[in-house]
Backbone as CSV, one residue per row, in Angstrom:
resi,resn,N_x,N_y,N_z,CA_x,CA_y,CA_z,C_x,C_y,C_z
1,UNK,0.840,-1.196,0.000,0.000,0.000,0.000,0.872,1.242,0.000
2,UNK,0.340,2.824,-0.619,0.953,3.946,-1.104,0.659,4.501,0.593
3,UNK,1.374,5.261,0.806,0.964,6.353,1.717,1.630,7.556,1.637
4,UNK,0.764,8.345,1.759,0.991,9.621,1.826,0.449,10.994,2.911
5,UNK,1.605,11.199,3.124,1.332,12.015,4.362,1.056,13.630,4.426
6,UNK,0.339,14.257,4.805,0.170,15.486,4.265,0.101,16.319,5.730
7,UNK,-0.121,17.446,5.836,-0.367,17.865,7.797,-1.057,19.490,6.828
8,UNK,-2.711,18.903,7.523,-3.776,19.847,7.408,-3.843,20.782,8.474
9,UNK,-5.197,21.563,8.093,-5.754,22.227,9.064,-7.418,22.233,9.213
10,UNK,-7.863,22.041,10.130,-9.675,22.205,9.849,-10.136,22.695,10.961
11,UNK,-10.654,23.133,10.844,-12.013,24.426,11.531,-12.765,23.595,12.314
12,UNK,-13.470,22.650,11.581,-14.553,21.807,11.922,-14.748,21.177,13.435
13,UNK,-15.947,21.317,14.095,-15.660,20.678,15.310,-16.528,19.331,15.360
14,UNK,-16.276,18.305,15.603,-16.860,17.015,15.835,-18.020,17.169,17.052
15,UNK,-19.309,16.964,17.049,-20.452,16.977,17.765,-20.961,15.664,18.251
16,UNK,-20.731,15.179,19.559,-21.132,13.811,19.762,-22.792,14.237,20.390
17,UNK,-23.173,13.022,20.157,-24.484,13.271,20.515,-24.757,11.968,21.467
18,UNK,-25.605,11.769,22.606,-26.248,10.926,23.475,-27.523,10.863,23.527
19,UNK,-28.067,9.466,23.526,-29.079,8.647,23.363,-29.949,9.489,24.331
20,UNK,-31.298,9.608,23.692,-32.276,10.272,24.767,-32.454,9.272,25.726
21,UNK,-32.313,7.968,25.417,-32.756,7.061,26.723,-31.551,6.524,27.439
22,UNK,-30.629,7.062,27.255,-29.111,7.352,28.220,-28.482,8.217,28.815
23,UNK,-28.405,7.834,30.684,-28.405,9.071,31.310,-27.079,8.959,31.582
24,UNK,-26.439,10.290,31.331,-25.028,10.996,31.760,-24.550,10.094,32.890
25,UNK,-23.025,10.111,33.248,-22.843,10.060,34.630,-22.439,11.034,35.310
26,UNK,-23.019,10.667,36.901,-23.020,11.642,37.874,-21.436,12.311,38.251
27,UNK,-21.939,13.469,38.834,-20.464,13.857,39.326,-19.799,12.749,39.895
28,UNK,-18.348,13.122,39.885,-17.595,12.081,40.748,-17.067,10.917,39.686
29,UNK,-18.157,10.319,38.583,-17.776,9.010,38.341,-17.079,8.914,37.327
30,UNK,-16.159,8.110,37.012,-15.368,8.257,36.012,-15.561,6.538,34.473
31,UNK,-15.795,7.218,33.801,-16.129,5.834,32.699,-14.579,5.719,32.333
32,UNK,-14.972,4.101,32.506,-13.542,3.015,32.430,-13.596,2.425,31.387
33,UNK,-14.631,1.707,30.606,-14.909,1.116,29.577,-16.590,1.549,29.602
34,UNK,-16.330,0.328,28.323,-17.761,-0.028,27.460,-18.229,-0.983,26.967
35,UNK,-19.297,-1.853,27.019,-19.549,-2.819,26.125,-21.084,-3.366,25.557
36,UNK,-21.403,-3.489,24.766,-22.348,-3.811,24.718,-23.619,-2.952,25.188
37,UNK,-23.575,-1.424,25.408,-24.006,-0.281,26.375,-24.187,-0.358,27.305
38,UNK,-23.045,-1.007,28.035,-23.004,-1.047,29.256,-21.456,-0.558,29.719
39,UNK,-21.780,0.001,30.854,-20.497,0.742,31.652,-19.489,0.788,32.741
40,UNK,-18.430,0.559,32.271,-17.434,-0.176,33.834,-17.206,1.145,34.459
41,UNK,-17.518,1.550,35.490,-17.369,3.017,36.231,-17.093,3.116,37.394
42,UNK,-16.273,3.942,38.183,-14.974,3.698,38.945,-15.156,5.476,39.850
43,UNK,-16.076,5.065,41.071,-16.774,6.119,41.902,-16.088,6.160,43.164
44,UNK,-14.741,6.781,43.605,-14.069,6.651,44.849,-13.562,5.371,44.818
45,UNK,-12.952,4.792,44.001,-12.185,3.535,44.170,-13.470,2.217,44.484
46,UNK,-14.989,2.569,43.910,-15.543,1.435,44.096,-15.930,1.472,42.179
47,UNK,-16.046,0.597,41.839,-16.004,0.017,40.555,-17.243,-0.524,40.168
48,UNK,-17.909,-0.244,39.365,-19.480,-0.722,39.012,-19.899,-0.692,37.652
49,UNK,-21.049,-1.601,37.330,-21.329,-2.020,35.883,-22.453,-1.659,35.744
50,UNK,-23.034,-0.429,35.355,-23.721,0.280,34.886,-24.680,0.099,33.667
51,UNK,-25.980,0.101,33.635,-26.563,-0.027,32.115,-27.055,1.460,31.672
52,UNK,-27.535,1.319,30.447,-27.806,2.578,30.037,-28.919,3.522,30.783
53,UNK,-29.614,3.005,31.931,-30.300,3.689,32.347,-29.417,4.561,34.489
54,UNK,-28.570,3.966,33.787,-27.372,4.271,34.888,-27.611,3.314,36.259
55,UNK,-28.491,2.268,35.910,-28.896,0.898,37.397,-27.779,0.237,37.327
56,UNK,-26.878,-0.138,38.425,-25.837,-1.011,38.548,-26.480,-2.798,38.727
57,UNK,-25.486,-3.158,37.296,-26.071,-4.716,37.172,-25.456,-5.749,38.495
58,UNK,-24.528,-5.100,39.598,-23.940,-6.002,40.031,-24.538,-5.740,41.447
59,UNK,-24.965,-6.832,42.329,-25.713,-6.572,44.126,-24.773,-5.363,45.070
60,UNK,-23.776,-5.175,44.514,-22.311,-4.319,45.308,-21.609,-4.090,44.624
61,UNK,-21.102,-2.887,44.602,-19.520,-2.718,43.436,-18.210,-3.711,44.156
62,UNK,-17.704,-3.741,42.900,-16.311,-3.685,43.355,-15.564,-2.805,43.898
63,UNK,-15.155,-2.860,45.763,-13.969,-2.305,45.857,-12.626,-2.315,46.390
64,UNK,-11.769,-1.560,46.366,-10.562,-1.494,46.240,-9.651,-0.680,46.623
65,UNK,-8.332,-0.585,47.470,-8.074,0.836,48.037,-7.177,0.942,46.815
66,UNK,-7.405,2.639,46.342,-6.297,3.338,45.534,-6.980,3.964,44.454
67,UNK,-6.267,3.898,43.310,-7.001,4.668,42.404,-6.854,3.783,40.887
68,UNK,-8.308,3.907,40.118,-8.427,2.908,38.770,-7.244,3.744,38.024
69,UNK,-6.938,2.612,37.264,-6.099,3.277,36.194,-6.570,2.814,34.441
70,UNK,-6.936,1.431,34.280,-6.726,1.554,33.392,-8.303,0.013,33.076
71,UNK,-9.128,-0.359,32.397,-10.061,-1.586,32.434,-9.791,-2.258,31.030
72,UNK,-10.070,-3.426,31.170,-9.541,-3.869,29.799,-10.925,-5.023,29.753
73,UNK,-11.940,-5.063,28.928,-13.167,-6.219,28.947,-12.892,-7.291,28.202
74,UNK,-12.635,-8.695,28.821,-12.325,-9.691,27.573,-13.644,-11.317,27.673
75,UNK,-14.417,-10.736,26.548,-16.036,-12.015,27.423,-16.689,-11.639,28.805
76,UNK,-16.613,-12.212,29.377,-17.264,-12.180,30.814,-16.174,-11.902,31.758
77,UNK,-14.921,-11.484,31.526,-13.987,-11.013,32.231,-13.465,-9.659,32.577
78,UNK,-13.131,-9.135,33.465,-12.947,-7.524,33.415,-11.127,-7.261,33.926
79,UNK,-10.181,-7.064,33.219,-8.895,-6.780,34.024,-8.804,-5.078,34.262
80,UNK,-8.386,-4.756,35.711,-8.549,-3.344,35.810,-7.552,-3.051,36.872
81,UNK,-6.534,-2.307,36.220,-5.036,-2.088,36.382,-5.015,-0.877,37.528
82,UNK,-4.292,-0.625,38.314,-4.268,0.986,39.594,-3.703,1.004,40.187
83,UNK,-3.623,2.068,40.520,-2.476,3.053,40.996,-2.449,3.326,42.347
84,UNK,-1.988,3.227,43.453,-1.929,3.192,44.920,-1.872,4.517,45.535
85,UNK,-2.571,4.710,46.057,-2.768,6.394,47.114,-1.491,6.803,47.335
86,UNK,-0.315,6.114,47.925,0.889,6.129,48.498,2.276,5.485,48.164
87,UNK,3.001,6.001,48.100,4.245,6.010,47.236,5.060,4.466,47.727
88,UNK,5.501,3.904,47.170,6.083,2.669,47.687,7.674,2.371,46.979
89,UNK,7.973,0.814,47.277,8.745,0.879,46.423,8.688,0.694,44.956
90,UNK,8.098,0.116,44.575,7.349,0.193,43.217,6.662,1.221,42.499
91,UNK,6.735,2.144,43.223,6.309,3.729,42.648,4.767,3.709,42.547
92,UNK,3.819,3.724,42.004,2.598,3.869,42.838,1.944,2.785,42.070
93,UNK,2.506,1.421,42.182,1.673,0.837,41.298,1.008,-0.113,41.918
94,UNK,-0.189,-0.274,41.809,-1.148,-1.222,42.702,-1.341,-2.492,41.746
95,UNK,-2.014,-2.881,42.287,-2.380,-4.682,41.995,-3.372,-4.523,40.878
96,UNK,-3.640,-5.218,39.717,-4.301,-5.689,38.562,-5.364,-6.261,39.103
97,UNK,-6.745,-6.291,38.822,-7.544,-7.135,39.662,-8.141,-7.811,38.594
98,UNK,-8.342,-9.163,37.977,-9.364,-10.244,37.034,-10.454,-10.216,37.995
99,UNK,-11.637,-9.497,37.030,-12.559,-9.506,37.580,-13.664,-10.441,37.130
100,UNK,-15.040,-11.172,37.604,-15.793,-11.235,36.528,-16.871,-10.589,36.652
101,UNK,-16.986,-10.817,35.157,-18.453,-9.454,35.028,-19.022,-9.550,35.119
102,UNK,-19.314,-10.755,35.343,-21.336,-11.342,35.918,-21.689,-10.421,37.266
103,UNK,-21.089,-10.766,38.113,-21.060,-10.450,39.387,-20.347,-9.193,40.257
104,UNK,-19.251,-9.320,39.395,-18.174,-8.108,39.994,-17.715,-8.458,40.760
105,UNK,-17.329,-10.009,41.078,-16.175,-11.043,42.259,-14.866,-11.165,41.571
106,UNK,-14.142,-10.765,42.890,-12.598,-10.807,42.305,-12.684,-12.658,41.625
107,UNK,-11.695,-12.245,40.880,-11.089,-14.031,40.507,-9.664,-13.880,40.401
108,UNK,-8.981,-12.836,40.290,-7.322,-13.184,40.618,-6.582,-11.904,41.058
109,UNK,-5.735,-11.686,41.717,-4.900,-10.540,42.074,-3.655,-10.762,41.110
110,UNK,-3.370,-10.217,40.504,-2.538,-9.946,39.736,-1.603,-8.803,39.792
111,UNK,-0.099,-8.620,38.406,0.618,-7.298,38.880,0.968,-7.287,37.412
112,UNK,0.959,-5.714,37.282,0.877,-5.283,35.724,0.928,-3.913,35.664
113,UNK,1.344,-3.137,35.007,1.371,-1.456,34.912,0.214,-1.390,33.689
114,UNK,0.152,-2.238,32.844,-0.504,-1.697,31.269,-1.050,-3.327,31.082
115,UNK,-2.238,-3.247,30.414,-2.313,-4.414,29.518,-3.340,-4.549,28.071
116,UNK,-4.188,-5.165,27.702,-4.550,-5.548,26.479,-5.559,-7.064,26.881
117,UNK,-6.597,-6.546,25.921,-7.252,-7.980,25.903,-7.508,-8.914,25.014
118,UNK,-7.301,-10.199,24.838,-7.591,-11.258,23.692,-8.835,-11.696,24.039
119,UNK,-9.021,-12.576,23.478,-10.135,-13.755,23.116,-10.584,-14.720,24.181
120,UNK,-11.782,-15.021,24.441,-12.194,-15.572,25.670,-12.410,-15.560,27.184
121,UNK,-11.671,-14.562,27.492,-11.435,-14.129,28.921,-9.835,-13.659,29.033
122,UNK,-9.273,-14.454,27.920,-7.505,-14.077,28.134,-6.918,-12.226,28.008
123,UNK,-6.379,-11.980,29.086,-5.363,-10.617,29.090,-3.976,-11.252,28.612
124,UNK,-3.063,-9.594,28.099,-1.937,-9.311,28.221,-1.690,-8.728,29.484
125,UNK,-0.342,-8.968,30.426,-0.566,-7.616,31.012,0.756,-7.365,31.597
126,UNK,1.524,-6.234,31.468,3.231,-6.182,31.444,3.304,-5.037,32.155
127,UNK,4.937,-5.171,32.712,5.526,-4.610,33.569,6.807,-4.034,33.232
128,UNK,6.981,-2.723,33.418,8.554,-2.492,33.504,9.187,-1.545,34.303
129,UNK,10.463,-2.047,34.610,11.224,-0.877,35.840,11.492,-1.711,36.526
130,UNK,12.663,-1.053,37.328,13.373,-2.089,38.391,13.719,-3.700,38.092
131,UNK,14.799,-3.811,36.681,15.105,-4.976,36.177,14.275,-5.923,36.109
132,UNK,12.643,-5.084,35.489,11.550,-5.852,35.025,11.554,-5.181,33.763
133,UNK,11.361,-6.341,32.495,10.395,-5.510,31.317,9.989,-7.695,30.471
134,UNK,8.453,-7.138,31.237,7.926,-8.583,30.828,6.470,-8.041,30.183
135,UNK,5.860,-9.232,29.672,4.563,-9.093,29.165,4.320,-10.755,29.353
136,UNK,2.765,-10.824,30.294,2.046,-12.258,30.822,1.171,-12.214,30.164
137,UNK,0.944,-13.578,30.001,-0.300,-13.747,29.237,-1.019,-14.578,30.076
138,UNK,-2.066,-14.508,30.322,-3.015,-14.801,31.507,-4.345,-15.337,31.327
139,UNK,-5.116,-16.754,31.520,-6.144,-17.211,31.026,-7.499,-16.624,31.958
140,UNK,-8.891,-17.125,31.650,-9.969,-16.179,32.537,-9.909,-16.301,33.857
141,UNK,-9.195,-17.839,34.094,-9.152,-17.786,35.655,-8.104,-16.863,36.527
142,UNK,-6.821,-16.403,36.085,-5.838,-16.058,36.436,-4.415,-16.612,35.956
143,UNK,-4.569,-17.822,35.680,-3.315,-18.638,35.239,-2.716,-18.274,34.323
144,UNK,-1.208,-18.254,34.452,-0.065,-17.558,33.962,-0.127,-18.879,32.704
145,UNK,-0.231,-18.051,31.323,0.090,-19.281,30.078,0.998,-18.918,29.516
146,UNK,1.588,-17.625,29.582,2.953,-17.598,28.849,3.429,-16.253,29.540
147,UNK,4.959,-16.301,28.916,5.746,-14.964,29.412,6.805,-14.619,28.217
148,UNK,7.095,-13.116,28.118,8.011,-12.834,27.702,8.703,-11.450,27.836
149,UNK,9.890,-11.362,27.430,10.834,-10.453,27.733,10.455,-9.403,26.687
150,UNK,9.739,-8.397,27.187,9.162,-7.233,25.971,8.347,-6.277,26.692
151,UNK,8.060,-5.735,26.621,6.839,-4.423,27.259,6.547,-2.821,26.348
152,UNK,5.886,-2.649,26.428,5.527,-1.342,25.707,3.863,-1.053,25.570
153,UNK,3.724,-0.518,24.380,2.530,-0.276,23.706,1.723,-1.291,23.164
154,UNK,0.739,-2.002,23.494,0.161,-3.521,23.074,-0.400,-2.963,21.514
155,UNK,-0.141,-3.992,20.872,-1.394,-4.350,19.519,-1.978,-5.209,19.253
156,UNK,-3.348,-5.345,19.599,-3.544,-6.875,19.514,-4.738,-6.915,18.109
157,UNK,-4.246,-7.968,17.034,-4.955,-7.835,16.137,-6.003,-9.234,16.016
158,UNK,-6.454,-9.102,14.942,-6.858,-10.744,15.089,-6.279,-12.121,14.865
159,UNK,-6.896,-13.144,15.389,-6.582,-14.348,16.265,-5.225,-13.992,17.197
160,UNK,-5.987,-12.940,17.986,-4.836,-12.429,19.311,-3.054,-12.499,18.686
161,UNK,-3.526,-11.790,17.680,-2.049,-11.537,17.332,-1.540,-10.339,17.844
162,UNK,-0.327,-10.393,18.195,0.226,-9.389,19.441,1.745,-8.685,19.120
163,UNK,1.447,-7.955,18.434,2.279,-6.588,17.961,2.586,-5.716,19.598
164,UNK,3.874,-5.435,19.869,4.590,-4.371,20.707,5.313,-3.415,20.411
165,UNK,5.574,-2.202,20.529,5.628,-0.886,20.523,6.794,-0.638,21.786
166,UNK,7.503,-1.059,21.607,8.144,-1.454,22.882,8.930,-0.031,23.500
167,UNK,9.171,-0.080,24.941,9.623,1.165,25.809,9.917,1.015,26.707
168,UNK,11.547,0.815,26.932,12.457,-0.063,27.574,13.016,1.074,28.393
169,UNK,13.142,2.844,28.320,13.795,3.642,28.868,15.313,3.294,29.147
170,UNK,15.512,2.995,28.154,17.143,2.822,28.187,17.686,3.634,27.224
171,UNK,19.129,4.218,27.659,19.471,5.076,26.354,21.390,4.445,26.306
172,UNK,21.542,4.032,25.139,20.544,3.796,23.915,19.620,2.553,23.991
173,UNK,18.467,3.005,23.299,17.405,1.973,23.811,17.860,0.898,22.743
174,UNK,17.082,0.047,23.208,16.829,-1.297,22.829,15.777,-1.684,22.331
175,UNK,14.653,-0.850,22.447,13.261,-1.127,21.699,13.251,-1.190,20.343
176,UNK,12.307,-2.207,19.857,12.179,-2.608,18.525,10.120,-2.590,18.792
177,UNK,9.704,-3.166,17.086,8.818,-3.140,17.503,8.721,-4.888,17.193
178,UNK,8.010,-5.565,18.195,8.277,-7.150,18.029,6.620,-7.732,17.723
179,UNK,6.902,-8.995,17.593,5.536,-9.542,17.648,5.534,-10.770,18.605
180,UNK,5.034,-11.090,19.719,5.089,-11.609,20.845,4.537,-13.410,20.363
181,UNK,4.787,-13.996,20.120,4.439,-15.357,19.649,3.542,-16.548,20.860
182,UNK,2.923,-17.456,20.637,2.084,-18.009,21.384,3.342,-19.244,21.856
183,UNK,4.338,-19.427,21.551,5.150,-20.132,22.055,6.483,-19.400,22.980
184,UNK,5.906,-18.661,23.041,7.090,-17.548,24.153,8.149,-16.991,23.736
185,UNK,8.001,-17.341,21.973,9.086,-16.769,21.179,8.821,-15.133,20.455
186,UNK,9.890,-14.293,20.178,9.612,-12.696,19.746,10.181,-12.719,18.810
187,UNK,9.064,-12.792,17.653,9.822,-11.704,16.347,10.455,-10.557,15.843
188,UNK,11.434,-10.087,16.024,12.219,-8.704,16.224,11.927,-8.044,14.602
189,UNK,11.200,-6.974,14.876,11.100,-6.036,13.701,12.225,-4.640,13.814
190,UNK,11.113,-3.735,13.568,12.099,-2.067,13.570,12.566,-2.027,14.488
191,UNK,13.831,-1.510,14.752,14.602,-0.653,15.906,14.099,0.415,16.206
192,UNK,13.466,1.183,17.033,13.660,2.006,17.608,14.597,3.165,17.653
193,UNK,14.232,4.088,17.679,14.717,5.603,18.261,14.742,5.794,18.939
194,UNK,13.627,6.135,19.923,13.180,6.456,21.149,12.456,5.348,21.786
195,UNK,13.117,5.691,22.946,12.454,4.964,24.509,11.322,4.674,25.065
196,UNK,11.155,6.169,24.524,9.439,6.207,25.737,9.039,6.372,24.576
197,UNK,8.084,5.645,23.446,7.482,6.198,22.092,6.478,6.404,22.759
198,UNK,5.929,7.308,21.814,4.292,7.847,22.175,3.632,6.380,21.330
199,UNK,2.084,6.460,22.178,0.943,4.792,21.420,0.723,5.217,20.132
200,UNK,0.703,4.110,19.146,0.678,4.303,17.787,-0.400,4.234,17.435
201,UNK,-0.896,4.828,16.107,-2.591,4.249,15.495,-2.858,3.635,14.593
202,UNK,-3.267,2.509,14.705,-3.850,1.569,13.934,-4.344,2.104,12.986
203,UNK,-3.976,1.849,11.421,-4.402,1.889,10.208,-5.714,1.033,10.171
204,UNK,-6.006,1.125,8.476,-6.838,0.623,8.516,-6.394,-0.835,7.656
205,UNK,-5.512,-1.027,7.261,-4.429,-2.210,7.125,-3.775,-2.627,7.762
206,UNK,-3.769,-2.182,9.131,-3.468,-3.108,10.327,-2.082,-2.680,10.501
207,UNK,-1.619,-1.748,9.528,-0.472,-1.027,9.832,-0.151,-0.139,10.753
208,UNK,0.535,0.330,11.810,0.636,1.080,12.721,1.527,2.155,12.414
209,UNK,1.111,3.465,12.779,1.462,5.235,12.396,2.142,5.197,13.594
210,UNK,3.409,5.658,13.893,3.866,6.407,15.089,4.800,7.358,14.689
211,UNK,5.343,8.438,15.507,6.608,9.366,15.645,7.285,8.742,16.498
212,UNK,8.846,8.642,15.842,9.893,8.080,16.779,10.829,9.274,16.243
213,UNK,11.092,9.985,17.483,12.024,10.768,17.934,11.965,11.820,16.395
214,UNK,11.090,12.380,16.335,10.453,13.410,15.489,10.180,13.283,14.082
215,UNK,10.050,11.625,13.531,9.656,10.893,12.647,8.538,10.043,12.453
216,UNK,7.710,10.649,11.297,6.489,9.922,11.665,6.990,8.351,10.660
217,UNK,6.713,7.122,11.056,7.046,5.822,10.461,5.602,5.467,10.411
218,UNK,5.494,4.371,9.401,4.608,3.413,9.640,4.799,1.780,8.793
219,UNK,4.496,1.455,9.588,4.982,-0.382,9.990,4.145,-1.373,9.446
220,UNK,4.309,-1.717,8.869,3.033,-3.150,8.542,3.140,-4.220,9.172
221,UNK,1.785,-5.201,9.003,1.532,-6.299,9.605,2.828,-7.505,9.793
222,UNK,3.758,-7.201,9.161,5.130,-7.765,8.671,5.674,-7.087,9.196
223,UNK,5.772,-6.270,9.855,6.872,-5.715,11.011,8.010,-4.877,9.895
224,UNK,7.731,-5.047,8.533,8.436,-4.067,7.319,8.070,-2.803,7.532
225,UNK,9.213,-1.529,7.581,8.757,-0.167,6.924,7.850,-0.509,5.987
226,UNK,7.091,0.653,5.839,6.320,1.478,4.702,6.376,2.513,4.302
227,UNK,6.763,3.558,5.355,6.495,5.123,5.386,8.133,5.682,5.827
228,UNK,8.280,6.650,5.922,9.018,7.404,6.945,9.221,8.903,6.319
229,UNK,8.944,9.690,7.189,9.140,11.372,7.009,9.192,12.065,8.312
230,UNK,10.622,13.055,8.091,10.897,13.465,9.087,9.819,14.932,9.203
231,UNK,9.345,14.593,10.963,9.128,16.275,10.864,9.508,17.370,11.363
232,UNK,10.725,16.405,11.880,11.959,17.536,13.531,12.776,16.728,13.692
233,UNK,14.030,17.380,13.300,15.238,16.782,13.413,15.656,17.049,14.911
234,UNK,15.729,15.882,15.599,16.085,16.271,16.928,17.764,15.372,17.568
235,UNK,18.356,16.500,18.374,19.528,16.007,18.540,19.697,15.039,19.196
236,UNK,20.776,14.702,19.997,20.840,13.233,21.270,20.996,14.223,22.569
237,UNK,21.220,15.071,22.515,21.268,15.432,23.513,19.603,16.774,23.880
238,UNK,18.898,16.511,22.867,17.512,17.219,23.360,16.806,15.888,23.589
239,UNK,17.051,14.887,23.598,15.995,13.780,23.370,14.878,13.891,24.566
């Protein structure tokens, strides 16, 4: 495929509109996900599944001390990643909780900064810092089915194919962008520029757009260039 990159300008403002028979949420609550019009929502560290008429489907929320960070919905499963009130050694990172969604009963405590969801109930869910940089792969009950040495930006395409964006904070880094294999093996694609890349966007060929270190690239399903144009030449020592 051709691509071509151009950098517009538009006026135009995008107008979302809401269902007359769907009520807002209240102060305070914060929307975590979505599915099916229904809502994972996260009110003082208690966690609740909301329908469109804002009635919580579950007898009690889920709760939890600290703060949500991040929900990921996979089937009848809920993984929902957070951040701890208080500074530790791990810097504020709290426990992953596998939830299920019938009910809103824990089913596993888990540990993860970021993750991603596959097929059936299965998460990604990875860690890095402090001579960690992993990515688990985790079935609906909790059980650890695979591991590997990688972390970053997830892509998960179909039949849970699992593209990384990787962000190792090392200089000079080491990030590539890989593809994480169901046998615990990594396909090594592009090298990297930068460390901390900003999350990339999915084409509509399954190709992924990012800027690495003031270059916009884009990558195909083959882990091959396609693109590259600089739009800021930046030194090593502004990085």
């Amino acid at each position: 495929m051709k691509y071509i990159c151009e950098i517009i300008e538009s006026n135009k403002m995008e107008v979302s509109s809401i269902s007359e028979y769907e009520l807002p949420l209240s102060n305070g609550q914060k929307l975590l996900a979505e599915i099916n019009g229904l809502k994972i929502v996260d009110y003082n560290g208690e966690i609740s599944l909301l329908n469109s008429q804002g009635i919580s489907m579950w007898s009690s929320p889920f709760k939890f001390e600290g703060k949500a960070n991040q929900a990921f919905i996979s089937k009848d499963r809920l993984l929902l990643t957070t951040d701890t009130n208080d500074y530790h050694a791990w810097g504020i990172l709290g426990p992953a909780f596998l939830i299920d969604l019938k009910d809103g009963s824990l089913v596993a405590k888990l540990r993860g900064e970021s993750g991603a969801s596959l097929k059936n109930g299965s998460f990604i869910l990875g860690l890095e810092g402090y001579g960690c940089f992993k990515t688990w792969l985790y079935d609906r009950n909790g059980k650890l089915v695979q591991e590997w040495r990688s972390y970053g930006h997830y892509i998960v395409g179909e039949n849970d194919d699992i593209r990384v964006l990787e962000c190792d904070r090392r200089d000079p880094t080491e990030s590539r962008l890989v593809r994480l294999k169901k046998d615990g093996q990594i396909e090594k694609g592009q090298i990297l520029n930068d460390s901390q890349i900003g999350k990339p966007l999915v084409l509509g060929d399954s190709s992924i757009f990012f800027i690495d270190y003031g270059v916009i690239r884009i990558v195909d399903l083959n882990l091959k260039e396609q693109f590259k144009k600089v739009l800021m030449k930046i030194s090593l020592k502004d990085s």
